[in-house]
N, C-alpha and C positions, 0 to 999 in steps of 0.2 A: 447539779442534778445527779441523783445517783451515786455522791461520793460515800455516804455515809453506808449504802446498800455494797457498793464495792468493798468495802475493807470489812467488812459484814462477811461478806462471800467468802472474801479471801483468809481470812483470819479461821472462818469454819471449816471451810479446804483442808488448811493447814493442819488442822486438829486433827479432823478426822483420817488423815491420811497415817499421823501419829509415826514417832521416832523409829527408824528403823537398825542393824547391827552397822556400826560403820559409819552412823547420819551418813546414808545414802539412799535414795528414793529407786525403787526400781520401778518400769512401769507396769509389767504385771499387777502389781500395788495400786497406783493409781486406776486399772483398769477395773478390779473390784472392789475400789472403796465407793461407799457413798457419796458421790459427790456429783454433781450438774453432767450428763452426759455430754455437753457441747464441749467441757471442759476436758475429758477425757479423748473427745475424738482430738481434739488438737493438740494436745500431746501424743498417743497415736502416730498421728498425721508427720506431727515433729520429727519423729525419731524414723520414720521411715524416709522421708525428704532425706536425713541426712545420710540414712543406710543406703539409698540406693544412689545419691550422688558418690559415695566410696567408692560403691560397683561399677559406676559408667568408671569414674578414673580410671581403677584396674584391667575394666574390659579393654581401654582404649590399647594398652599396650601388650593384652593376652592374643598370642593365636588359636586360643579354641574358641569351639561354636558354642556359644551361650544363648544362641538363638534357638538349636535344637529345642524341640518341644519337649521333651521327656527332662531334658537339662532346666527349661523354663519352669515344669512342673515340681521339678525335686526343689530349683532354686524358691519357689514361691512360700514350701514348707520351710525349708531353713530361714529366710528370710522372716517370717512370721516370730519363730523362738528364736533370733538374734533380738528382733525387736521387744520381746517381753520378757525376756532377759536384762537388759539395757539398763542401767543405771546412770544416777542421774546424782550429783552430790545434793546436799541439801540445801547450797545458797543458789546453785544452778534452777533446783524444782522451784522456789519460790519466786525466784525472777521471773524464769518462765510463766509461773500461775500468774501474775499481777500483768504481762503480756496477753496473756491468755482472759483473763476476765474482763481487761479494760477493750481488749476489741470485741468480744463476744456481746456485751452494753451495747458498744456502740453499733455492732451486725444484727442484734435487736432491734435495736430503734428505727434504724434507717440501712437496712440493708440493701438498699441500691446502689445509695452513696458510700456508704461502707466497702462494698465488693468494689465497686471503678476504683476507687482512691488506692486500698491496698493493694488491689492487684499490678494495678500502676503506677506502682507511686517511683518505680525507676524508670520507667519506659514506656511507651508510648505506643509500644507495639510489640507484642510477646508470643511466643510461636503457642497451638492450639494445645500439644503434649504438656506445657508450662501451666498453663491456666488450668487444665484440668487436673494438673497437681497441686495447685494450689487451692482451689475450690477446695481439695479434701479437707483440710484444715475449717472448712465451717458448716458446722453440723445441721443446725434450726433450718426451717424452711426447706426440706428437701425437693420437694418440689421442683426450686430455684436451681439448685443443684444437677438434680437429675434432667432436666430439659434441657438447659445449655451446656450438660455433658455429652447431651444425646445431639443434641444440633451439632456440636462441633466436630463427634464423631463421624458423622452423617458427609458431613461438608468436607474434612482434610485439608482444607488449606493451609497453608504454611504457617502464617500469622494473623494474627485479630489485632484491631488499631483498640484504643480506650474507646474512642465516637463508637466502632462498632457495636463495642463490646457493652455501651450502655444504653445506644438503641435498642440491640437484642435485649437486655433484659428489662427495658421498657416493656419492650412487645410480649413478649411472656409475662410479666407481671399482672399487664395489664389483661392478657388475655386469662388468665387464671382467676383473678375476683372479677371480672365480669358477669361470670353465673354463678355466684357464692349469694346466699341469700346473708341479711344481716347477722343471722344466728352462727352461720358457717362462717363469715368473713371475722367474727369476733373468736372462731374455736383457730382459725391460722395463729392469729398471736398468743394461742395459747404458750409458745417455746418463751416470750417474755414473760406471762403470768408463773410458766414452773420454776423460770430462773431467779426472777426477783422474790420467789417465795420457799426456794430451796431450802432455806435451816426453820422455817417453823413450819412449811407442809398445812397451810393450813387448806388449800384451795378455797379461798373464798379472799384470795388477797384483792388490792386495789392500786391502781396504777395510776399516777399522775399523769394529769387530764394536759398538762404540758408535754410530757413526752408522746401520749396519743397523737397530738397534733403532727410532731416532727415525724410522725411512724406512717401517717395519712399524707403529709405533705410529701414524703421522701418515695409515694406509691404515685401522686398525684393526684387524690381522692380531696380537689376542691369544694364537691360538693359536702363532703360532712366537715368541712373544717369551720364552717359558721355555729353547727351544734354542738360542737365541743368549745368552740369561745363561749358558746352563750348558756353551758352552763358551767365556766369559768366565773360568766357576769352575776349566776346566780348564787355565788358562793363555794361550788364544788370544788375538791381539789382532784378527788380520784374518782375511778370508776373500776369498779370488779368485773371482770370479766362476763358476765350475766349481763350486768349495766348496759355494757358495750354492744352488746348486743341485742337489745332493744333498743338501744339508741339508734343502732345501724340498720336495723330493719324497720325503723320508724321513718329515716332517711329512704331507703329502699323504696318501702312503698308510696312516699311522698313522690320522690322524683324522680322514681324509675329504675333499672335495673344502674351497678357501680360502674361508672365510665370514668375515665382517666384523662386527664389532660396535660401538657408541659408546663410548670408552673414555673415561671420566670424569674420567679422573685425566692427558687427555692434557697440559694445560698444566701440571697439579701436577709431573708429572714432567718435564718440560722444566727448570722451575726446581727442582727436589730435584737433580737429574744436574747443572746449573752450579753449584748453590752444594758438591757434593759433601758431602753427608752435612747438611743444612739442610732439615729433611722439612715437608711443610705440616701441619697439624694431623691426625688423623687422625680427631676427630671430623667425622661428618656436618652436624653443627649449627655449627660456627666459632662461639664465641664472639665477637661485638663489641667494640672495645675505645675507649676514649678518643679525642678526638684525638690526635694524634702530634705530639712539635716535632722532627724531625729535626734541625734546625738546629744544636741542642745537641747532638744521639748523634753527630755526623758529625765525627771528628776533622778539625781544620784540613789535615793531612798528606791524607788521604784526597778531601777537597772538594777540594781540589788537582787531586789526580792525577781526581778525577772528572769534573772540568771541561774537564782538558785531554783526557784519551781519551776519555768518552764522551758530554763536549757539544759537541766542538773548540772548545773555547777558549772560549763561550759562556757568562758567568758568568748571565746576566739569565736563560737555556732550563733553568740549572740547579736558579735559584732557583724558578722558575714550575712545573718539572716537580715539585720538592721541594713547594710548597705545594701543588700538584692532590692530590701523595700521602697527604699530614698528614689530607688528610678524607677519606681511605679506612679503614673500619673491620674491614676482616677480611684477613686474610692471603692467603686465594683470592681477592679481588679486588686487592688490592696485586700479586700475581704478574702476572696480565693487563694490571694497567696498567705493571708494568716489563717483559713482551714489546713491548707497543705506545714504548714509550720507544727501545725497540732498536731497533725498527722503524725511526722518526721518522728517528734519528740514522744508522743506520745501523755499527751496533755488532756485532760479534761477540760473541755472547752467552757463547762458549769461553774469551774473552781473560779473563787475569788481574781486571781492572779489571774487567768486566762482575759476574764471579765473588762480587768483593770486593764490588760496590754490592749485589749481592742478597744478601750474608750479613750487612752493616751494617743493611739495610731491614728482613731475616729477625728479625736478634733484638731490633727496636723491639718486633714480634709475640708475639715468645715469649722474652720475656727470663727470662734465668739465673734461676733461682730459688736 
């Protein structure tokens, strides 16, 4: 889903951003070139992360006050023209952009799941100054942004756990489309209708009616996720943004104002919908099963191709990822540990390859009888 749209993006980024003296990208450049504003703030975002980790270093072992206000203030101007100044070579900018585009998809789609995952993807527990530098890095949805930068500020506590941190933005989510009428809760995702339509501008794009789903499942908006299967069953594949919002205030006034619920089965279905038709148990209780030697179930052809697309070429991250899996004993937690693999790598969980590793790992689970 979405690859064809990614290298689409990225490939028109590229262009417009155009050769510079040196093939060197500076980001003043990317700041007014045409190109997806979310893409722009996390480069941004990039260069100052690294600017002001420089500065803690050096502070740590200066004796002046950099605390001084007047110091803080001059520092903030310089600090701005070191960053738009900042160059960037040209194999570093395009690494970066293909970073930059494939989390931005996915903080589209499912930005609840998107924010826990990245934010935590080393730790478990991150002090509140960390998180709110890292939030800067994603632009869409401000909203989300501004209220759990406001709460955090608010609070000062030392640390936020991941649990907390995606209760809270349960509770704000939820409280935000609760009083959105259909018309208004279809103008929020407007930030995916401008992204996925960025090189032809037409506004009147259309969005598959599969990633709606993942984008209503990932809010916990159960209730519309029956009227977008059912006009899946009726042949649709997209819906324009207009669409969607008749649809959603059709929903609205059926059954009342959007409430949100925990939906259990959010990560079962993530990997049932990749592996297409590869369902997780449907008992409650998951059987436990043996250890597992994938090693053996993994044809040669396949280790291959899995090494090369989703560990880039890394045969050592393959084998290590493969053994963490072997001591997983149940199926719902084998699925979480191959989103967090996605993660890691940085994988499109839609690509062929991705598909194929979750249906080799699927039937270790529940083999043919």
């Amino acid at each position: 889903m979405f690859k064809q749209e990614t290298e689409t993006i990225i490939k028109a980024i590229t262009q417009r951003i155009g050769q510079s003296p040196g093939d060197v990208v500076a980001i003043k450049d990317i700041l007014a070139a045409d190109i997806p504003h979310p893409v722009k703030i996390f480069f941004r975002a990039d260069i100052e992360a690294m600017l002001l980790s420089e500065l803690q270093r050096h502070r740590k072992s200066s004796r002046f006050n950099f605390a001084h206000h007047e110091v803080q203030s001059l520092q903030q101007q310089i600090n701005s023209i070191l960053v738009l100044s900042y160059t960037l070579s040209r194999k570093e900018f395009e690494q970066r952009l293909v970073d930059a585009v494939h989390m931005m998809i996915n903080y589209l789609i499912r930005p609840q799941w998107t924010l826990t995952s990245i934010l935590f993807e080393k730790d478990q527990n991150i002090s509140w100054q960390a998180l709110i530098s890292l939030l800067r890095y994603f632009g869409p949805y401000e909203y989300l942004r501004d209220i759990i930068t406001h709460y955090l500020k608010e609070k000062q506590t030392a640390s936020i756990s991941k649990e907390e941190f995606k209760s809270l933005v349960w509770r704000v989510d939820g409280e935000y489309i609760k009083r959105k009428s259909g018309n208004e809760l279809a103008r929020v995702m407007s930030p995916i209708y401008d992204f996925l339509d960025y090189q032809n501008k037409t506004g009147n794009n259309s969005i598959l009616i599969k990633a709606l789903i993942r984008f209503f499942e990932d809010k916990g908006l159960a209730m519309v996720l029956p009227r977008l299967e059912g006009e899946i069953a009726q042949g649709k594949t997209g819906l324009t943004q207009r669409e969607l919002g008749e649809l959603l205030e059709d929903v609205r006034r059926t059954l009342g104002a959007f409430t949100v619920e925990k939906l259990e089965v959010e990560h079962k279905d993530l990997i049932e919908r990749h592996a297409d038709g590869y369902h997780e148990s449907k008992s409650e209780h998951e059987q436990p099963i043996s250890k597992l030697d994938f090693g053996t179930a993994i044809s040669e052809i396949d280790k291959r191709k899995f090494i090369r697309k989703i560990f880039r070429h890394d045969e050592q991250a393959y084998s290590s990822e493969l053994k963490s899996l072997s001591g997983i004993t149940t199926w719902k937690q084998a699925s979480k540990f191959i989103d967090e693999i996605f993660i890691k790598h940085d994988v499109d969980p839609y690509s062929s390859e991705a598909t194929r590793f979750i249906e080799v790992i699927f039937e270790q689970y529940h083999p043919k009888k």
